[in-house]
C-alpha positions as CSV (number, residue, x, y, z in Angstrom):
1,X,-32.5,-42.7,32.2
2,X,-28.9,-42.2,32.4
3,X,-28.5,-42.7,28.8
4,X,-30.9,-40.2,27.8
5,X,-29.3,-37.9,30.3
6,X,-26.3,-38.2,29.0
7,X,-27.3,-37.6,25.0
8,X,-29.3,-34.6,26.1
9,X,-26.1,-33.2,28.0
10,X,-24.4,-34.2,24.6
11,X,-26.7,-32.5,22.2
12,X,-26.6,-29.4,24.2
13,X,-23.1,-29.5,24.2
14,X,-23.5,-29.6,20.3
15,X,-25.6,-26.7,20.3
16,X,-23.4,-24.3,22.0
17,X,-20.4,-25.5,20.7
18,X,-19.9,-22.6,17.6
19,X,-21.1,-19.8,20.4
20,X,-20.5,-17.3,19.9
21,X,-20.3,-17.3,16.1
22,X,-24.3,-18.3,15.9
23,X,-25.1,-15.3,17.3
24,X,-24.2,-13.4,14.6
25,X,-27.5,-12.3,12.2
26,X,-27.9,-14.3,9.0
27,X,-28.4,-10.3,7.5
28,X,-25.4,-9.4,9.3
29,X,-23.5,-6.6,7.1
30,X,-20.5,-6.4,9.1
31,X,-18.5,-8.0,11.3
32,X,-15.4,-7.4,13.9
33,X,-14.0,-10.5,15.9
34,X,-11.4,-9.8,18.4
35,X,-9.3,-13.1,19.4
36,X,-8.3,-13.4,22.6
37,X,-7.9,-9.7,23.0
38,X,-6.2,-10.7,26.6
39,X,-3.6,-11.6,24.6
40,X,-3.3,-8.2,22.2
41,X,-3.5,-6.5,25.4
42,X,-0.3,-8.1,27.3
43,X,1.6,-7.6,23.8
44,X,0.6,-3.5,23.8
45,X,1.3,-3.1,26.9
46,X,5.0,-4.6,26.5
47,X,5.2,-2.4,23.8
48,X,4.3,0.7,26.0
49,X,6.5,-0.2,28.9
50,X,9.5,-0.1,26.2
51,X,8.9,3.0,25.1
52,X,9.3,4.4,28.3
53,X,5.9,7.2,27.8
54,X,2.9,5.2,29.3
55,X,-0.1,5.9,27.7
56,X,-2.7,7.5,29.9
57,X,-5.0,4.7,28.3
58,X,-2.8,2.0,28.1
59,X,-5.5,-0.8,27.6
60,X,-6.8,-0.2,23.9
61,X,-9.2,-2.8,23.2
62,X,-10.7,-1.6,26.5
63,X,-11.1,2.2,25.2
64,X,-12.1,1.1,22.0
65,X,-14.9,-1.1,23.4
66,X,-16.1,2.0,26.0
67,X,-18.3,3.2,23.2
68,X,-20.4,-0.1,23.5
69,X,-19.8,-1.0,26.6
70,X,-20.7,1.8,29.7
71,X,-17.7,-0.6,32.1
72,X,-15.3,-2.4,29.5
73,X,-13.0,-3.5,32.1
74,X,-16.0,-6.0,33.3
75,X,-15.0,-7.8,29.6
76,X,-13.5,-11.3,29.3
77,X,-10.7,-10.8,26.9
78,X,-9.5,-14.4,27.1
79,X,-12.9,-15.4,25.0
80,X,-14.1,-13.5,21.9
81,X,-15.8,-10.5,21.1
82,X,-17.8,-9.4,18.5
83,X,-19.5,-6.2,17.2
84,X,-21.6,-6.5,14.4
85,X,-23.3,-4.1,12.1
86,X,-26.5,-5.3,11.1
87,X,-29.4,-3.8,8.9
88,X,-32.5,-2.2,11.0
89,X,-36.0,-4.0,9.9
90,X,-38.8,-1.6,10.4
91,X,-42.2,-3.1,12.1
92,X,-45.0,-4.0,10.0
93,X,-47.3,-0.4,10.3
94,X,-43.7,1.5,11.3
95,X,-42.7,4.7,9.4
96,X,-40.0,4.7,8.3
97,X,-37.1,7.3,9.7
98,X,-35.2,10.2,8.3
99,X,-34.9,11.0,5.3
100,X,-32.7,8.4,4.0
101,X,-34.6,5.4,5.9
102,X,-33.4,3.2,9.1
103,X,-29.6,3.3,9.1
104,X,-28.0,0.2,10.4
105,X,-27.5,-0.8,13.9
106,X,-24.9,-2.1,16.0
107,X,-24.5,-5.6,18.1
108,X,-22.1,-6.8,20.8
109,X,-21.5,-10.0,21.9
110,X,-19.2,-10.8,24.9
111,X,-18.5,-12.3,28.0
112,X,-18.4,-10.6,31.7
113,X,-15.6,-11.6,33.6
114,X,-16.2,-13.9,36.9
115,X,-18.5,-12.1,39.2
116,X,-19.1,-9.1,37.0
117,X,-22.2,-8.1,35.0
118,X,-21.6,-6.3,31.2
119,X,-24.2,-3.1,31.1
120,X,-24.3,-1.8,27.3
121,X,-23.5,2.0,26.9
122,X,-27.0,3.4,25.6
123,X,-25.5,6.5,23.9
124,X,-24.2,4.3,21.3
125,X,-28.0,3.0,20.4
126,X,-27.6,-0.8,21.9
127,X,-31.0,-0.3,24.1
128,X,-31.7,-4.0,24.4
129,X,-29.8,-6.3,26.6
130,X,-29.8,-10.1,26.7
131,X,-27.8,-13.1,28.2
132,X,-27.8,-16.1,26.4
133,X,-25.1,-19.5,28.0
134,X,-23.0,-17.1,29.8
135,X,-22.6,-14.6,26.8
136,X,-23.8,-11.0,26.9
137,X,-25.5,-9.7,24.3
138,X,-26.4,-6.1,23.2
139,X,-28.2,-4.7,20.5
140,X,-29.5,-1.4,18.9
141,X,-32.8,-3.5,17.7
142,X,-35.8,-3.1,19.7
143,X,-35.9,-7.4,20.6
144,X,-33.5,-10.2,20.1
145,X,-34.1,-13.7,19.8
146,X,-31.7,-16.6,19.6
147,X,-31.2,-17.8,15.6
148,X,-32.7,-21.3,14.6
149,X,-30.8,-21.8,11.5
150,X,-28.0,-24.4,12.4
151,X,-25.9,-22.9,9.8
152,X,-23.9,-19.7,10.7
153,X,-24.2,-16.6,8.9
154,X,-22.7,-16.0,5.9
155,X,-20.3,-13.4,6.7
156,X,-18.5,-15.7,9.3
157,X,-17.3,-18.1,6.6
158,X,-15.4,-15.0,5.3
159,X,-13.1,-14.2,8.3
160,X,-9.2,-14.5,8.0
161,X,-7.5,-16.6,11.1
162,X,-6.1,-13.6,12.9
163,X,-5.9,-11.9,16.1
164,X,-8.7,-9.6,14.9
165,X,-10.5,-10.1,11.9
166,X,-12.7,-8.0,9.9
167,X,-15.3,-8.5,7.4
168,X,-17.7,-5.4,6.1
169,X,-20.1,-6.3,3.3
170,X,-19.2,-2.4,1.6
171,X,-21.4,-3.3,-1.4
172,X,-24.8,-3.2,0.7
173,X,-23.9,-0.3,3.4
174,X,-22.4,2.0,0.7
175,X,-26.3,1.4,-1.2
176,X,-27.3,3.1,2.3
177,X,-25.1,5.9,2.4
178,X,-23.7,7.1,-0.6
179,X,-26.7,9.2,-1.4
180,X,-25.5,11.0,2.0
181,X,-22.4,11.2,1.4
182,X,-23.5,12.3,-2.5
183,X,-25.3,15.0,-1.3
184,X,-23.1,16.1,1.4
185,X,-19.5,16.1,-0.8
186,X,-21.1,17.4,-3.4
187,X,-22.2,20.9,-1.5
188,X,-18.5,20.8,0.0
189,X,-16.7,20.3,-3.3
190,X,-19.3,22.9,-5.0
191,X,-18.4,25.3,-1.8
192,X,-14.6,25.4,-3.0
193,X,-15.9,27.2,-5.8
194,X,-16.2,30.4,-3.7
195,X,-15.5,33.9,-4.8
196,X,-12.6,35.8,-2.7
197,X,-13.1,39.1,-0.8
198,X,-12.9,41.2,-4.0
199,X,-16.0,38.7,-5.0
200,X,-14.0,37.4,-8.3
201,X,-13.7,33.7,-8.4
202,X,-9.9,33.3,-9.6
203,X,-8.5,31.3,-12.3
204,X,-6.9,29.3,-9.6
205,X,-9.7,28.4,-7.6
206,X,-11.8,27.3,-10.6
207,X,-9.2,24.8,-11.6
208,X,-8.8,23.7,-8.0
209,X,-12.9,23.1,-8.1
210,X,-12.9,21.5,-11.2
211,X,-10.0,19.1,-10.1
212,X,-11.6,18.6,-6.6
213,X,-15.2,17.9,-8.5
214,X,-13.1,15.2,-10.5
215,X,-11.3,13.2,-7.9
216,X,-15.1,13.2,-6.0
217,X,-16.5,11.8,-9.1
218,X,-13.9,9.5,-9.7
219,X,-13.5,8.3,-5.7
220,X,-18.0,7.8,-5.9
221,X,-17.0,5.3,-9.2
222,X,-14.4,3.4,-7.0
223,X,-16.7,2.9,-4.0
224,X,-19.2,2.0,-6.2
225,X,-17.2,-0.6,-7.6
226,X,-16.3,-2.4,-4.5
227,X,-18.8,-5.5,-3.1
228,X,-16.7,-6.5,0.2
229,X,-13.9,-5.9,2.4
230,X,-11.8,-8.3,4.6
231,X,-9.0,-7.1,6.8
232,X,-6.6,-9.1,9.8
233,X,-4.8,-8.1,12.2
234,X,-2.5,-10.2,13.6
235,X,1.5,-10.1,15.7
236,X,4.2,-11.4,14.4
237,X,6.3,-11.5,17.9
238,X,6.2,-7.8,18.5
239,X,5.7,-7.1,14.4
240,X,2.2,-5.4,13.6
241,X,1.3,-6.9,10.3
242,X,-2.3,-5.2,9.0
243,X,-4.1,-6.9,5.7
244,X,-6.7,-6.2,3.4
245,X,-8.5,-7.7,0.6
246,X,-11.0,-5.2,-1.1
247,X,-13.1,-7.3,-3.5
248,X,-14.2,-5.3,-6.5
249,X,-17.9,-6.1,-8.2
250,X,-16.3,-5.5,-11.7
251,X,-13.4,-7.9,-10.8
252,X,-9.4,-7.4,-12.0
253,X,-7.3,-9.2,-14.4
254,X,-4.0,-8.4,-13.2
255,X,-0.9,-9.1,-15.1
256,X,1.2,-10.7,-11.9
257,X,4.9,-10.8,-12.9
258,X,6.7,-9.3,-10.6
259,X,10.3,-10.0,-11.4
260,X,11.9,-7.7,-12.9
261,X,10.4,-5.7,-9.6
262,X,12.3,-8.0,-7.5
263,X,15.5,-8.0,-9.7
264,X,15.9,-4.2,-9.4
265,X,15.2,-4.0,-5.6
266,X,18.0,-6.5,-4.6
267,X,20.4,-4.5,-6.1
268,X,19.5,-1.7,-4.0
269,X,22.3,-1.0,-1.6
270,X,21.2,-0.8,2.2
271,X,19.5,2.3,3.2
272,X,16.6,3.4,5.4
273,X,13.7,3.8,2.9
274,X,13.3,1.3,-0.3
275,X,10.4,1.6,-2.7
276,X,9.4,0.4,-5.7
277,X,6.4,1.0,-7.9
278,X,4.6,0.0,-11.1
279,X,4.4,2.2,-14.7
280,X,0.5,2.2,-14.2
281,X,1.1,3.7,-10.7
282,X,3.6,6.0,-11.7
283,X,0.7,7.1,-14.6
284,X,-1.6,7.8,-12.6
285,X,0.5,10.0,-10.2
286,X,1.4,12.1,-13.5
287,X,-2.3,12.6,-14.2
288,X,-3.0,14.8,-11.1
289,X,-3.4,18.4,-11.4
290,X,-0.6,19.2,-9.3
291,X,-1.6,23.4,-9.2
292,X,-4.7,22.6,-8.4
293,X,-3.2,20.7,-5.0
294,X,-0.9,23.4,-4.9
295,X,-3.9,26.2,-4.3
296,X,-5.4,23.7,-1.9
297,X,-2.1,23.1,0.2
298,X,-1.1,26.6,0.2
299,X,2.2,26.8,1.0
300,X,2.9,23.1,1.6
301,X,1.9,22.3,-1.9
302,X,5.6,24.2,-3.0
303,X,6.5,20.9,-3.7
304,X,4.9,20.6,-7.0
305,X,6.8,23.0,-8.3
306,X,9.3,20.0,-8.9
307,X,7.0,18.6,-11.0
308,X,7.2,20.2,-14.3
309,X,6.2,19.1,-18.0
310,X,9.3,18.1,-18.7
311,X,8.6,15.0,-16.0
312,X,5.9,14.5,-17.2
313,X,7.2,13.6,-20.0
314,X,9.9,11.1,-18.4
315,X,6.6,9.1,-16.6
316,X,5.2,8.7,-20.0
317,X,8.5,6.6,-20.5
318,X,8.7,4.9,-17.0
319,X,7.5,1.7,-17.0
320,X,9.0,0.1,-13.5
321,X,10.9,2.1,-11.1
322,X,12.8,1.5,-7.6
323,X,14.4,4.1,-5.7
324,X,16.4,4.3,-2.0
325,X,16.5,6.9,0.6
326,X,18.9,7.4,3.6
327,X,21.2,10.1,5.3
328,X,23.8,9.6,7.1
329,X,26.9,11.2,8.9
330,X,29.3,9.6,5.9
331,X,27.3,10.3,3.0
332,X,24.8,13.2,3.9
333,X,21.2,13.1,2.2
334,X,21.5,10.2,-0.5
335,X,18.6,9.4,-3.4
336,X,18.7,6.1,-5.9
337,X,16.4,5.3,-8.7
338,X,16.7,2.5,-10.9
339,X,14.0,2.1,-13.5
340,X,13.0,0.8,-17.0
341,X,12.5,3.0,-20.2
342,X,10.2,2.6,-22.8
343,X,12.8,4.6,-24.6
344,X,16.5,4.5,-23.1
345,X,17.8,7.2,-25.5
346,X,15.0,9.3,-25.8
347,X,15.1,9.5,-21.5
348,X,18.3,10.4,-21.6
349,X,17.9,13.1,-24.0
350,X,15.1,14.7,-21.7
351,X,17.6,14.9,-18.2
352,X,19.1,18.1,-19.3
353,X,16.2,19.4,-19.4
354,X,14.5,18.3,-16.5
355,X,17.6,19.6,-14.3
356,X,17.2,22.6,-15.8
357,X,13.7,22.9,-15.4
358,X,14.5,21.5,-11.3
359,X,17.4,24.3,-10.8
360,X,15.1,27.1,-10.0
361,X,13.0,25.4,-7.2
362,X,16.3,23.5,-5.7
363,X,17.9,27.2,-5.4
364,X,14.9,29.1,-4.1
365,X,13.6,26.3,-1.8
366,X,16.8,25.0,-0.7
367,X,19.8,27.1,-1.7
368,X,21.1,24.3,-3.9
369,X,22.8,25.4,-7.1
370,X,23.4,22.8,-9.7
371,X,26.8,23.3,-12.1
372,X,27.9,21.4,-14.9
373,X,30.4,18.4,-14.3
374,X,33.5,17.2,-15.7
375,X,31.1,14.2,-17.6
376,X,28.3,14.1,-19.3
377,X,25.1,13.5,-17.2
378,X,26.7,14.7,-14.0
379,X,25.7,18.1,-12.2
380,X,27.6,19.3,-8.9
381,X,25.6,20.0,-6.2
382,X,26.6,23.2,-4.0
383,X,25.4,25.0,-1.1
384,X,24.7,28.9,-1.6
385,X,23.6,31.0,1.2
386,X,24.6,34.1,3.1
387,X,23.1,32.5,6.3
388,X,26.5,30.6,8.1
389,X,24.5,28.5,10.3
390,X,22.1,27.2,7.1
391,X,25.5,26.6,5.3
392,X,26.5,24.5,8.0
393,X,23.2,22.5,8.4
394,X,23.4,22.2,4.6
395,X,26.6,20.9,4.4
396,X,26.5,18.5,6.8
397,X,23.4,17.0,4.6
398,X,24.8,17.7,1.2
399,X,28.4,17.5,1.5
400,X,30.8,19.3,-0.5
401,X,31.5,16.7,-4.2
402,X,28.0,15.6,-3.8
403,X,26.4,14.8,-7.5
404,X,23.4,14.3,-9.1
405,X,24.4,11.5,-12.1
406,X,22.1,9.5,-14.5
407,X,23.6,6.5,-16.4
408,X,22.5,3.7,-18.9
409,X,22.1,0.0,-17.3
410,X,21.5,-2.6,-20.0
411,X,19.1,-2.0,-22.6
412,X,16.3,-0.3,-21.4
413,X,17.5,0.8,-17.8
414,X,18.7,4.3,-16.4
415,X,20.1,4.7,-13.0
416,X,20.1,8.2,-10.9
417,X,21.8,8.8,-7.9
418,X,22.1,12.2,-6.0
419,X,24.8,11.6,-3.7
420,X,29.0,11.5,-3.3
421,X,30.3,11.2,-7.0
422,X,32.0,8.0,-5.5
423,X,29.2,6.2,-3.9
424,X,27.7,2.8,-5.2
425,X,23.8,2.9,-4.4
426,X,23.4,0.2,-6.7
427,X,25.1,-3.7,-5.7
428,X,25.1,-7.2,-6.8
429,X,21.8,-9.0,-6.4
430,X,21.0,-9.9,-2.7
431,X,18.2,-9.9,-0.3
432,X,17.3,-5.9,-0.1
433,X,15.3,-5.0,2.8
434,X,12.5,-4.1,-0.7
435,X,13.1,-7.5,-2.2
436,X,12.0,-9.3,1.4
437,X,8.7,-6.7,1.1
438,X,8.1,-7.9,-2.2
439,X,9.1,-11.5,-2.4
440,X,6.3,-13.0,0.0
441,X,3.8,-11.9,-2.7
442,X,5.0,-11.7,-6.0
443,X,3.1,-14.9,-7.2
444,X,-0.4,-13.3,-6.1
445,X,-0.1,-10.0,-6.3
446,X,0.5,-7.8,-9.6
447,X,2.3,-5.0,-7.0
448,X,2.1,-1.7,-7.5
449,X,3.9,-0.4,-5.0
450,X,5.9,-1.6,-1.8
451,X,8.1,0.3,0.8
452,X,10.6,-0.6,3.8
453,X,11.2,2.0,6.4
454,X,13.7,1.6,9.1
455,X,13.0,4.4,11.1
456,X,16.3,3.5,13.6
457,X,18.5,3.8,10.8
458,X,16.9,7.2,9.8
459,X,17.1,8.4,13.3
460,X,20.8,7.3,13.7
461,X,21.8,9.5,10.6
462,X,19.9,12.2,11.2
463,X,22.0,12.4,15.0
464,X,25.1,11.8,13.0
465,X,24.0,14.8,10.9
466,X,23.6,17.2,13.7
467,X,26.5,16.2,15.5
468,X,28.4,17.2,12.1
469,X,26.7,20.7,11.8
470,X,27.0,21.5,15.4
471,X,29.5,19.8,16.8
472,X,29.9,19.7,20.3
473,X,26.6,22.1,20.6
474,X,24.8,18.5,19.5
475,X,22.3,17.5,21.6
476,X,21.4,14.5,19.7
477,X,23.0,11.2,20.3
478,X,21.9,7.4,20.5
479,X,23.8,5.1,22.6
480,X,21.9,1.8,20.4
481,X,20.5,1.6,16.6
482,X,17.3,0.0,17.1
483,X,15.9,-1.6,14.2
484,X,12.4,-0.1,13.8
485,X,11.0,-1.8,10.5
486,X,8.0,-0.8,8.9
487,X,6.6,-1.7,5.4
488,X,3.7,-1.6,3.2
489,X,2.9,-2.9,-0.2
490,X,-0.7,-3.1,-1.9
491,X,-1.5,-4.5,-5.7
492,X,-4.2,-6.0,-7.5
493,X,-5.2,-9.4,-7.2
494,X,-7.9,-11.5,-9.2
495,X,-10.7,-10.8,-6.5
496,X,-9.3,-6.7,-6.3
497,X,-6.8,-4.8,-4.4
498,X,-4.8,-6.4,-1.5
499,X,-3.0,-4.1,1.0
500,X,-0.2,-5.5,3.8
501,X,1.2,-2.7,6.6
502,X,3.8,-4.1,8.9
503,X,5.5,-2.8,12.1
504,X,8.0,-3.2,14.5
505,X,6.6,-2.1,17.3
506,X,8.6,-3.3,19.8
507,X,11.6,-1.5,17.6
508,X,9.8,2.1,17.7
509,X,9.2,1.6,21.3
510,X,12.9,0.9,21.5
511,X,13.5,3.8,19.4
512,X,11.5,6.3,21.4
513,X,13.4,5.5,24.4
514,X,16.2,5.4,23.3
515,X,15.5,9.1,21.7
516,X,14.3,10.3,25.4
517,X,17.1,8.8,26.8
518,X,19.1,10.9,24.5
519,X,17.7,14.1,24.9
């Protein structure tokens, strides 16, 4: 009797074991697992104690939940939770609703801490409750039953090993709502194309119309295109690091040699922004109808004014380029761009014109007036303004003998730096904040583009900056330089597009206290 006690006891034990991943629907079309959000929350809530500004919600998984969940604080954090997103089966005899049929429906599954009880916010749609071996379970279907497949669901096979994983099966919830969103964007992209108070629809805005009808088309053929999406999140210490895999139906054949990438961004000298990004990137950039984003920005579009046919012309030559960003006290506002010519000469023979072309916008926009140098390719940069305390500013960012110079590098490469006619942006090889970006996925990834941000080193310069230009009227200063890292790179990969954020977190909250402290 004991025996068969004890292989009953064991069978059950079986049966529970992958709770509560057997919960999820065999149907299910998404999926969200949160991984011991207890420990998320103690890592956030470091994070917000550093900065020094509390947040008035401090506990996010918490808030986030609250839409689920009518008392969120009643959850176990220290086992998982899921929300799923599953497809809403109509009863045999049942009309179906709305116009566009039963939309999908949402399902939690958690646990209640000790001596608590889990009530499922109703304004969300989960009306039916259940408790199954401890776990609470809501749902926006009208009955749930426990599965009897002893496989799990499909969908859970496809979750990365991360704090928080994410898995949404785009392919079958975009066949539910792009007609929506079809119909919808397509009356607000036809709306653009409105007549103004005199009741004449301008030049302008028909071109802005036309462009806006185009990137709608062309965003409904990507969406189309893609069957699933898989995204972690997951700490590295205090680092943030955010990744997605977007598996197309059409699938990629990517051309994955990245190093020539790699080469160029270690010899970027340190600074607080590094990018780098592909030709077919840079292509595709050049394609836009930069008027027509202009007459939707208004006056925050002024900056494509900068981009005029002439570089257009130099993209159609760019195959690979890197570039750096930084100010600082020493230097003032600094640019670099390294990158490799389909034609070296014929580039070179097009910068004349492009400065020219870039004069007019630098001195209306910025009171920057570019003169010949002593050297060919060089242009001095100069301040012009009748307003003293602009001058000053402006000098303090561009200092007096800044340049802008363009020069040949091997065979097919041209260097530009705007900066001190004496500084070196460029360095031998080493490990570039943009090469460490890169490096980790240069085998699997054909890159398009990646980016380092140090936001401390920004902030520092920018203090340095002021403290130049106002001098003892400065109100900025820093008594640390925090590191605050950030990065983000995405690419194509045989399956689709992979994207990687990363963030310091623990260095911004630094930073931001540091800042308050300063102020």
């Amino acid at each position: 009797m004991k025996l068969k006690a004890l292989i009953v006891l064991l069978l059950c034990s079986v049966a529970t074991a992958q709770h509560p991943m057997d919960f999820v629907p065999d149907d299910a079309i998404g999926l969200l697992v949160i991984n011991d959000g207890s420990a998320i929350n103690s890592i956030l809530q470091t994070v917000d104690a550093q900065s020094g500004m509390a947040s008035a919600t401090p506990d996010v998984l918490e808030t986030f939940l609250s839409q689920y969940i009518d008392n969120p604080n009643a959850i176990d954090f220290t086992s998982e939770v899921l929300v799923i997103l599953e497809p809403t089966i109509t009863a045999p005899g049942q009309k179906p609703a709305g116009m566009f049929g039963p939309m999908p429906h949402f399902m939690v599954v958690c646990k209640a801490k000790d001596g608590q009880t889990l009530k499922a916010n109703k304004a969300s749609g989960l009306t039916t409750e259940a408790l199954k071996d401890g776990w609470f379970i809501a749902t926006g279907a009208t009955k749930w039953s426990t599965r009897t497949s002893e496989k799990l669901s499909p969908i859970v096979e496809k979750l990365p090993e991360t704090n928080v994983a994410l898995v949404i099966e785009f392919a079958a919830i975009w066949s539910k709502f792009s007609p929506i969103i079809q119909m919808t964007g397509g009356m607000a992209v036809s709306g653009l194309n409105s007549p103004g108070p005199d009741g004449v629809i301008t030049p302008e805005t028909k071109r802005a119309a036309k462009s806006a009808q185009s990137a709608f088309g062309n965003a409904m053929k990507e969406f189309a295109d893609v069957k699933a999406i898989t995204g972690g999140f997951d700490f590295e210490d205090f680092t943030a690091v955010v990744t997605f895999d977007i598996e197309s139906i059409s699938g990629k054949s990517p051309k994955i040699d990245n190093s020539s990438m790699i080469e160029m961004a270690s010899s970027l000298a340190s600074s607080g922004a590094q990018h780098a990004m592909s030709e077919k990137l840079t292509r595709k950039l050049m394609e836009l109808d930069f008027e027509a984003l202009q007459e939707f920005a208004g006056s925050a579009g002024d900056y494509a004014n900068f981009i005029t046919p002439a570089y257009r012309k130099l993209a159609e030559l760019t195959e690979l380029n890197v570039g750096s960003c930084d100010v600082s006290g020493e230097k003032g506002f600094t640019v670099a761009v390294l990158g490799e010519y389909s034609n070296q000469n014929e580039y070179m023979k097009l910068v004349p014109e492009v400065i020219v072309s870039s004069a007019e916008a630098l001195e209306q926009y910025y009171s920057m007036e570019l003169s010949t140098a002593d050297a060919s390719y060089k242009w001095n940069v100069s301040i012009m303004s009748d307003d003293a305390e602009y001058v000053d500013v402006m000098n303090a960012v561009v200092p007096k003998g800044t340049q802008v110079r363009f020069g040949k590098q091997g065979s097919d490469r041209i260097a530009m730096m705007f900066g001190p006619k004496n500084w070196k942006a460029f360095t031998s090889p080493h490990s570039s904040a943009l090469a460490q970006v890169i490096k980790p996925h240069a085998r699997n990834v054909e890159i398009d583009y990646a980016m380092s941000m140090n936001f401390g080193k920004f902030a520092v310069g920018v203090m340095e900056i002021d403290t130049i230009a106002n001098g003892e009227d400065s109100r900025l200063s820093v008594k640390d330089s925090p590191s605050a890292k950030n990065s983000i790179l995405f690419g194509t990969t045989e399956t689709g597009t992979f994207i990687e954020i990363k963030s310091d977190l623990y260095g911004l909250a630094t930073l931001v206290s540091e800042l308050d402290i300063a102020e």
